[in-house]
N, C-alpha and C positions, 0 to 999 in steps of 0.2 A: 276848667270851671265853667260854671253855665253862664250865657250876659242875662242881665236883668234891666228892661225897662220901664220906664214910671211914663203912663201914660193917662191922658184925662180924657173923661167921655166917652159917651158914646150912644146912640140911640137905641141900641138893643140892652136895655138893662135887666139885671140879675134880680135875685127874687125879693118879692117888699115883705113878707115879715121878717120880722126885729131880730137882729142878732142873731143868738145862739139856736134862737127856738125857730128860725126858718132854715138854718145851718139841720136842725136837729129834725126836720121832716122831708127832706129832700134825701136824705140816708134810707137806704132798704131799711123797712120794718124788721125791728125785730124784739120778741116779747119777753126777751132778757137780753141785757145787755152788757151781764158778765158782771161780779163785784157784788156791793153793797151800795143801795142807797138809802137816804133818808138819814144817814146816822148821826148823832145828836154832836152838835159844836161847843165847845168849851174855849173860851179863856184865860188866860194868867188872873188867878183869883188876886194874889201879890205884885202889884206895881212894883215895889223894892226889888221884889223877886224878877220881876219881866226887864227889870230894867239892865239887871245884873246879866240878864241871857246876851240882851242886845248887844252889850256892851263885850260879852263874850266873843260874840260873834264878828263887832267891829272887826276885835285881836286878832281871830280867825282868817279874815279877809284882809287884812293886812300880814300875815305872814305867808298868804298863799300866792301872794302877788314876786315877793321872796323866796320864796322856797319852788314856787312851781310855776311864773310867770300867769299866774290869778287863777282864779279858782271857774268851774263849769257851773252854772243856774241853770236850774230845770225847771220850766214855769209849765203852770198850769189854769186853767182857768178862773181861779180866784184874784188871780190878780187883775182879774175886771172885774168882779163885779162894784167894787167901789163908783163904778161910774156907768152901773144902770144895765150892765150884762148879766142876765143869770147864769149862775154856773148848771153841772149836769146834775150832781150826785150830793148836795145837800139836802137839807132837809127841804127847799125851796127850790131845788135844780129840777131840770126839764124832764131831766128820764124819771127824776122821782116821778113828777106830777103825771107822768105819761104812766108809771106803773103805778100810781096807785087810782087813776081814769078824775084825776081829778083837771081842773082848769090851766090851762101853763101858767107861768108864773108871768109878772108884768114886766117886760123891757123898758127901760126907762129912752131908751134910743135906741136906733138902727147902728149898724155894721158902718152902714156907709158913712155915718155922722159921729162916733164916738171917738172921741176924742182921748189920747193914752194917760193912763195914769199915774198917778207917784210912782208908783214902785217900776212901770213902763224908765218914767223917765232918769230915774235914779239909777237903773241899769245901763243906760245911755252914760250916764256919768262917769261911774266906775269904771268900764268899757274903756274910755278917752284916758283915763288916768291907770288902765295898765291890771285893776282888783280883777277883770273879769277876761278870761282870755278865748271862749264860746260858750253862745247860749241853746240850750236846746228846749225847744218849746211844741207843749201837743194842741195849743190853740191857735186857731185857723181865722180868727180876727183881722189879721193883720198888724197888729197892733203895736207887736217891737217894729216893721215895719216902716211905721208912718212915726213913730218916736225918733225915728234915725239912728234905731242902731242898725251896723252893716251887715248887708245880705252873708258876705260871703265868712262872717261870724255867728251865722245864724245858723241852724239847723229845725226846718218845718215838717216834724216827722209826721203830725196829720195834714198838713197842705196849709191852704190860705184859701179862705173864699175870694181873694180879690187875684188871684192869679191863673194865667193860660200859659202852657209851655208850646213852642213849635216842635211838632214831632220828625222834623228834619233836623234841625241845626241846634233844639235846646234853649234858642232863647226864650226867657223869661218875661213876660208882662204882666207887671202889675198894676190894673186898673184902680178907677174909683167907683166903681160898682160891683157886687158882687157876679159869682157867675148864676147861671139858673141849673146847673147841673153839680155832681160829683160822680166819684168814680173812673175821672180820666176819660170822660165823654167826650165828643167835637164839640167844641161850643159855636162854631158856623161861624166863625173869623178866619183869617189868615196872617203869614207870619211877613211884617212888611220888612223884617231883615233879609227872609231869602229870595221877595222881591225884589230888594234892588238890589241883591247882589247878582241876580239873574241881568238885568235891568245892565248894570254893568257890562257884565259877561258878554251880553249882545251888544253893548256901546265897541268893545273891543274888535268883537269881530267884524262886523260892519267898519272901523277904520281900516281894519289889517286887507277886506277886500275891496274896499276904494284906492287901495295903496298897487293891490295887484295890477299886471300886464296885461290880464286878461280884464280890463274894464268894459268891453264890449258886452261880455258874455253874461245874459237875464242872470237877476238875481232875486231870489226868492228872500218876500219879505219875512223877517223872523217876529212880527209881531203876534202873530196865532200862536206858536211853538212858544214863543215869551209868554204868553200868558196859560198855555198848559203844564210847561214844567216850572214853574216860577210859584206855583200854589204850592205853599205847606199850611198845612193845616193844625189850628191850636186846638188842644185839650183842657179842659180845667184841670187843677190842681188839689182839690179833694179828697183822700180816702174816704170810701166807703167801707164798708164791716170788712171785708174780706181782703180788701187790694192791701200788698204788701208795703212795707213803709221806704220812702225814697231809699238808695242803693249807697248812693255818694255821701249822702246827711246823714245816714245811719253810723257806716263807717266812721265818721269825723265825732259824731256825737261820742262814740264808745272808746276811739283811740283819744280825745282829749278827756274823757272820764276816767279814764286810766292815768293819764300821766301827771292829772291835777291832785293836788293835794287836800283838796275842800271840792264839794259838792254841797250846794245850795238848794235845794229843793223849794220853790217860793208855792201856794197856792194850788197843790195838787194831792189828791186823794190818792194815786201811786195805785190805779186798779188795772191800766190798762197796760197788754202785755203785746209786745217786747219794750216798750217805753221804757214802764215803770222800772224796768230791773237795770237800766245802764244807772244811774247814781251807785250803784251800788257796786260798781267795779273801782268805785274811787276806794273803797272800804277794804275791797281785796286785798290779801299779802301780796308785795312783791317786794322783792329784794329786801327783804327782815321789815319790812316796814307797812303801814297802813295808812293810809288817807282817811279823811275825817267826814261825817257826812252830816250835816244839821238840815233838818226839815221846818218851814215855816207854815202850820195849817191849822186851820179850825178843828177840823174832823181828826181823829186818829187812821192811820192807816196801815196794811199791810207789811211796811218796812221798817215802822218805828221802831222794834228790838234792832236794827243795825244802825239806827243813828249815834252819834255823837253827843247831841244836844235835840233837843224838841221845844220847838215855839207856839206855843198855843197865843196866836196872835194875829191880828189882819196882816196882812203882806203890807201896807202902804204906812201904818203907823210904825213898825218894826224899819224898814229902809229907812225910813225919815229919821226916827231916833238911834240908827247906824250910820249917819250920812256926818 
């Protein structure tokens, strides 16, 4: 598994427009973006009715905790916008606005300042108490992140704007700026894990030859060589249109959508592909049997004949009245 660092500052900071919508023009152009947008949001007409789904669904989330050691959430970017993020593909979302050349939509805050919301932290909850056993998530916010739920329960199949991997050793840093790139670019840092493990490396040797018999004989300082091979270099963490989705997160995502007995779908349109299609492995037969799949969204989407259940409901009032 990869290590992951939390680290603060820094003077080269990542790009200043807000959220989603500087996210959403640092990506190659491109003059479709696959899917539908724009399509019209609906509500639980029936309170009585919406109350009865939720309450379904508590049931749901308690026997999957039971039956399958909790169930998989697949988040999407609806579950910000309650706190000033646009999403992509509503009728307010960024590629809307982009395809139909109208104004972006307004961010209420930046990437760097938003703060997680209910439904953020309500997944932190269940997490600690056992309902949720990985979360796989296609926004790049940070946002379970900074909630505290754990890296190595996470799965960031589009990236994180606030992260750089070393292309040597794998570790992780996640800043508190975004980066100014995607695509798995340099971002002109280095990784100060294989620093000082270099840094070490030449602590050792320099004892082992102050130790030797031959002390007489010159010795060549190794701080030029320390400081040539001791660079690795970070990349951001981004997909762009084309770059395939992480190797290791993919896998984890798909083998725990399989073995879980519920899948969650909170705040996602389900257009982008291969994403969209793992909930839908929890639905598959195996062994005489099928998993369950309820989705929480505004908008209708492509997978709704395979659900279980359908919640036409915000993400953040639905957790709250599950909780």
């Amino acid at each position: 598994p990869r290590n992951a660092l939390v680290t603060r500052g820094d003077a080269r900071r990542g790009g200043t427009m807000a959220g989603s919508i500087g996210y959403a023009e640092r990506l190659s152009w491109r003059d479709d973006v696959g899917g539908t947008l724009g399509t019209p949001e609906f509500e639980e007409a029936d309170d009585a009715e919406l109350q009865r789904k939720i309450d379904a669904l508590a049931e749901l989330i308690r026997e999957s905790r039971a039956k399958s050691g909790g169930m998989v959430v697949h988040t999407g970017a609806g579950i910000s916008t309650s706190i000033g993020i646009p999403d992509f593909r509503g009728p307010n979302g960024v590629w809307t606005a982009q395809k139909r050349g109208a104004p972006m939509p307004e961010a209420k805050c930046t990437l760097d300042t938003a703060v997680p919301s209910l439904t953020h932290m309500a997944l932190v909850e269940l997490r600690k108490h056992g309902y949720v056993r990985y979360l796989v998530s296609c926004n790049v916010d940070c946002l379970h992140l900074r909630s505290g739920f754990p890296r190595e329960d996470l799965a960031e199949l589009h990236g994180n704007c606030f992260a750089e991997r070393c292309e040597r050793c794998e570790t992780e840093y996640i800043r508190d700026f975004e980066m100014n790139t995607v695509g798995f670019e340099y971002t002109g840092r280095t990784c100060d894990a294989c620093a000082f493990a270099e840094e070490q490396k030449n602590k050792r040797k320099r004892a082992s030859a102050s130790d030797s018999r031959d002390s007489f004989a010159p010795r060549r300082s190794s701080r030029a060589s320390t400081s040539r091979s001791a660079v690795a270099r970070l990349r951001d963490q981004v997909l762009d249109w084309d770059d395939a989705l992480p190797p290791d997160e993919l896998r984890s995502a798909e083998k725990h959508s399989r073995e879980t007995c519920l899948s969650l779908v909170l705040g996602s349109s389900l257009q982008i592909t291969p994403s969209c299609d793992i909930p839908l492995l929890t639905v598959l037969k195996r062994k005489g049997k099928r998993g369950k799949l309820v989705i929480v969204n505004l908008q209708e989407t492509p997978k709704d004949r395979m659900a279980t259940m359908l919640v036409r409901a915000k993400t953040d009032f639905v957790m709250a009245g599950g909780m």
